[in-house]
matplotlib code that plots the C-alpha trace (Angstrom):
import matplotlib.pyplot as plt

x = [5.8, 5.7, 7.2, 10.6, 12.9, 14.9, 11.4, 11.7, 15.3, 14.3, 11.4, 9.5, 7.0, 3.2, -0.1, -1.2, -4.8, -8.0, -8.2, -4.6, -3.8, -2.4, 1.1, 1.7, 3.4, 4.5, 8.1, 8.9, 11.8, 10.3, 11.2, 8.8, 8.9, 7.6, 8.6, 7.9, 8.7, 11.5, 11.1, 12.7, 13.2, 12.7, 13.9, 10.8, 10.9, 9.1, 8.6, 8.3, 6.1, 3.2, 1.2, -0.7, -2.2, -5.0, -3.6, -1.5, 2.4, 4.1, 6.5, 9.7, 9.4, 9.3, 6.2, 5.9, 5.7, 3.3, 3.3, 1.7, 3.0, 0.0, 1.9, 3.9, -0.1, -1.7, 0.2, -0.4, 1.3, 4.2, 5.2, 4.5, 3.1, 1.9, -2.0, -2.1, -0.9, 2.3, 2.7, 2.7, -0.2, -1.3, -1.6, 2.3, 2.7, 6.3, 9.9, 13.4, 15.0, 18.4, 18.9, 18.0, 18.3, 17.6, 16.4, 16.0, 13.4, 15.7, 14.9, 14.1, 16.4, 14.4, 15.9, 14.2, 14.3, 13.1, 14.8, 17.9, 19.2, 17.7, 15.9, 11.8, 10.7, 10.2, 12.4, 16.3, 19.1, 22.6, 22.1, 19.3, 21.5, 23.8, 22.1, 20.5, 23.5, 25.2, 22.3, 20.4, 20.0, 17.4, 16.9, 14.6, 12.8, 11.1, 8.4, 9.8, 13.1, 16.2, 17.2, 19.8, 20.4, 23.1, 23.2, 21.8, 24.9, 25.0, 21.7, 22.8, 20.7, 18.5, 18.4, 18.1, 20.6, 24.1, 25.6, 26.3, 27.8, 26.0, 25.5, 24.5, 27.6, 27.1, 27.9, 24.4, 22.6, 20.8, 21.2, 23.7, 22.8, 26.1, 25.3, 23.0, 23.6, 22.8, 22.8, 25.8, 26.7, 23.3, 22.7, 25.0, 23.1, 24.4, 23.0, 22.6, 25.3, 21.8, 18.4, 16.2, 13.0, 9.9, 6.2, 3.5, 2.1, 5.4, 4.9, 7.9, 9.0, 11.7, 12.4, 14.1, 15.4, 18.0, 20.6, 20.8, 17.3, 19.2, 17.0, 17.8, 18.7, 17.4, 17.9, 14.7, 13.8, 10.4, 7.4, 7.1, 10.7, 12.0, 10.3, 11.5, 10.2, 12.8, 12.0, 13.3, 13.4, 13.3, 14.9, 13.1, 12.3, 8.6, 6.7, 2.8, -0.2, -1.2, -5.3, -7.1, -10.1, -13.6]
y = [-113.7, -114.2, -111.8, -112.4, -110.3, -108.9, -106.9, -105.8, -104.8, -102.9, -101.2, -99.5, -101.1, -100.0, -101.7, -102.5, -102.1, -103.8, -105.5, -106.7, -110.5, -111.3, -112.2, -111.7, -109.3, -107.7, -106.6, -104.8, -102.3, -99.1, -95.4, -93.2, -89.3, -86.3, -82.6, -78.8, -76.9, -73.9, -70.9, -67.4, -65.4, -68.4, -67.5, -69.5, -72.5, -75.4, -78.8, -81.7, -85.1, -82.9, -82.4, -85.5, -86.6, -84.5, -81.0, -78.3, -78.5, -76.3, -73.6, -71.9, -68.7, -65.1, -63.1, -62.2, -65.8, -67.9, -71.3, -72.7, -75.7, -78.5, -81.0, -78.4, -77.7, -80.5, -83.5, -86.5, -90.3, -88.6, -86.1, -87.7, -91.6, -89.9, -90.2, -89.1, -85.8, -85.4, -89.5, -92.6, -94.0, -97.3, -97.5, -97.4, -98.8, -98.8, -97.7, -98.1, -95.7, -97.0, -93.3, -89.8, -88.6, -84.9, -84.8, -81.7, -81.8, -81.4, -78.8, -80.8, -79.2, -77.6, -78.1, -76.6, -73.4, -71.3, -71.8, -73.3, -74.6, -73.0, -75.1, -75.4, -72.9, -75.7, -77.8, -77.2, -75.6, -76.2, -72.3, -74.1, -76.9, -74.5, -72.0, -74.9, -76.4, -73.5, -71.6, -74.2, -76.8, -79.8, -80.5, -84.8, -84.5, -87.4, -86.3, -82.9, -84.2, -83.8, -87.0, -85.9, -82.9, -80.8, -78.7, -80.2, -81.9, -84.0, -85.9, -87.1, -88.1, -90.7, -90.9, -88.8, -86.8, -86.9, -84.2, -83.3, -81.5, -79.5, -80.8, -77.3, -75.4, -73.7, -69.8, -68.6, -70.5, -67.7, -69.8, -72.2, -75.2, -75.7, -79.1, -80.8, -80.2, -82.8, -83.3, -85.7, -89.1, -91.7, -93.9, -92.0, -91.8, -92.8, -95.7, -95.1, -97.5, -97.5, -97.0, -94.6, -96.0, -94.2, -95.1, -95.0, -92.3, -90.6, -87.0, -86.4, -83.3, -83.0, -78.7, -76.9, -73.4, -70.7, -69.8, -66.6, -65.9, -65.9, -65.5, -67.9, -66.4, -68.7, -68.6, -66.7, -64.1, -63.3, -65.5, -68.4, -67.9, -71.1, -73.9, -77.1, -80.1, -80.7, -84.2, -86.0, -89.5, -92.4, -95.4, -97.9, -100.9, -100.8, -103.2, -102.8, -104.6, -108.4, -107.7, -110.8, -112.1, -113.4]
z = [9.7, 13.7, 16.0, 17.6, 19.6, 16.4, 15.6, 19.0, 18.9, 15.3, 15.9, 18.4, 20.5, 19.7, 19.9, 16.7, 15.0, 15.9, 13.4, 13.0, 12.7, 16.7, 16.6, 13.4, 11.4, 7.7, 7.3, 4.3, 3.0, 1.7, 0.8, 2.6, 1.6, 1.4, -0.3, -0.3, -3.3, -3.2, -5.7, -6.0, -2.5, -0.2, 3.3, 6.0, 7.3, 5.9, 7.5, 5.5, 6.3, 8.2, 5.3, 3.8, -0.1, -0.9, 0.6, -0.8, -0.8, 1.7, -0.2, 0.5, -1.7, -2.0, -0.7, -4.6, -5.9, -7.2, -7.7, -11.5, -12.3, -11.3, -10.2, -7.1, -6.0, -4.2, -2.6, -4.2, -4.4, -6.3, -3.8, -0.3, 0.9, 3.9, 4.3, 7.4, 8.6, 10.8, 11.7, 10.0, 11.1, 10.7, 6.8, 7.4, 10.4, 12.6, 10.8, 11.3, 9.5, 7.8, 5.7, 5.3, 1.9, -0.1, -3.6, -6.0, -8.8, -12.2, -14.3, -17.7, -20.7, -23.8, -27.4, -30.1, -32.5, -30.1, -26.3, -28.1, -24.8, -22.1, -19.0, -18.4, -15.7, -13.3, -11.6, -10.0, -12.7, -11.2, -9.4, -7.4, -6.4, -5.5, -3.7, -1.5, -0.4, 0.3, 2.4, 3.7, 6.8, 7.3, 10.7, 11.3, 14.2, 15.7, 18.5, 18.9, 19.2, 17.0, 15.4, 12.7, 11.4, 9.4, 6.0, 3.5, 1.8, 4.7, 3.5, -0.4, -2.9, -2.7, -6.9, -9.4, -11.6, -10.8, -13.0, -16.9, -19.7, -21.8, -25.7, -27.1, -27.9, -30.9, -30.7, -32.6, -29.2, -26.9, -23.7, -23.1, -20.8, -18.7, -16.8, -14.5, -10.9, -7.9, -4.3, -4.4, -6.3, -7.2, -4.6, -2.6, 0.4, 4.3, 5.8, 9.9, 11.8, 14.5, 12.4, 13.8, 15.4, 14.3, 16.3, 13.8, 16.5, 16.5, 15.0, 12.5, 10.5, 8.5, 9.2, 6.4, 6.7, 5.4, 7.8, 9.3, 7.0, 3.4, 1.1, -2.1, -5.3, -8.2, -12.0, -12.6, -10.4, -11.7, -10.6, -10.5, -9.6, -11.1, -8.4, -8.0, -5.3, -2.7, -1.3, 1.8, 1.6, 4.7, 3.4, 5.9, 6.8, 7.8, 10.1, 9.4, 10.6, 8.8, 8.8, 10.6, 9.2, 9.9]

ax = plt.figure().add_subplot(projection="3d")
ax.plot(x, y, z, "-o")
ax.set_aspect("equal")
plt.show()
């Protein structure tokens, strides 16, 4: 589409790539993301959306933790759509923000003869809901500057599991799984009254942190300390480059 003053109005004004169609632009709505993952004993601040596909995952956890499970390792398409570290660069391109969401890995449930109940050592139990939202803050910082911020029940869920009861509730089970736990309703997140404008050069960081330096105090203590991916999710509209040809 051609550019008129609404795009202006929208989005940030940047010069677009060299080989970008003149006057012409794409407009698409989009989630953009990224995540750390929190285990056991977390306490330092992590920043999301300054590490891109390719490099390791940035983790909130005890000094005595280590991180196993492959997929909490190395960034890939499933756990940020950044390619390029700390902006958006042009493979994005410019962003209007329309909401800021937080969403916890679930912990899968195991049923069979032998965990009877219990959760996989991976993903968020409702302890690790609840520990999060009770100790910790987010802070979105667009160039250096605070753009929204608040604990992290401010930012709901962007999707994901809501809540639920336990099925296993016979007496002879040696763990009972009590429910599901979730950072608000689905689709429950707040849409910005005025989108937040993000440059494609912009650097932006999402900064998670305890308060006061609580350390969390997750289901499993013992490493890997119960991980989960903690995502933060842009739900944008995104105005990128239409490549000229010839």
């Amino acid at each position: 589409m051609s550019l008129n003053p609404l795009h202006k109005i929208m989005f940030p004004k940047t010069a677009m790539s060299a080989t970008a169609a003149k006057g012409k632009v794409s407009i698409i709505h989009d989630v953009i993301f990224s995540s750390i993952v929190v285990a056991y004993g977390g306490s330092s601040q992590q920043k999301l959306f300054t590490v891109p596909q390719g490099q390791s995952i940035l983790a909130m956890k005890g000094s005595t933790m280590t991180i196993t499970e492959a997929h909490h390792t190395t960034h890939t398409e499933m756990t940020t759509s950044q390619e390029k570290a700390g902006e958006l660069g042009t493979g994005i391109g410019d962003v209007s923000v329309r909401g800021i969401s937080v969403v916890f890995e679930a912990a899968p449930p195991l049923y069979d003869s032998t965990n009877k109940g219990s959760f996989a050592t991976y993903g968020a139990t409702p302890q690790e809901v609840a520990e999060a939202l009770s100790k910790m803050y987010m802070q979105f910082k667009i160039g250096g500057v605070i753009a929204s911020q608040g604990p992290l029940w401010v930012f709901p869920q962007f999707n994901g599991f809501s809540g639920g009861m336990s099925i296993s509730s016979t007496k002879n089970d040696a763990v009972k799984v009590t429910g599901f736990g979730s950072n608000g309703p689905m689709a429950g997140w707040p849409r910005k009254r005025i989108p937040l404008q993000i440059a494609r050069n912009d650097t932006i960081a999402a900064v998670v942190n305890t308060a006061n330096g609580a350390s969390l105090v997750h289901s499993v203590s013992s490493t890997p300390g119960q991980p989960y991916l903690l995502y933060c999710c842009l739900d944008s509209l995104i105005r990128g480059d239409v490549r000229g040809r010839g």
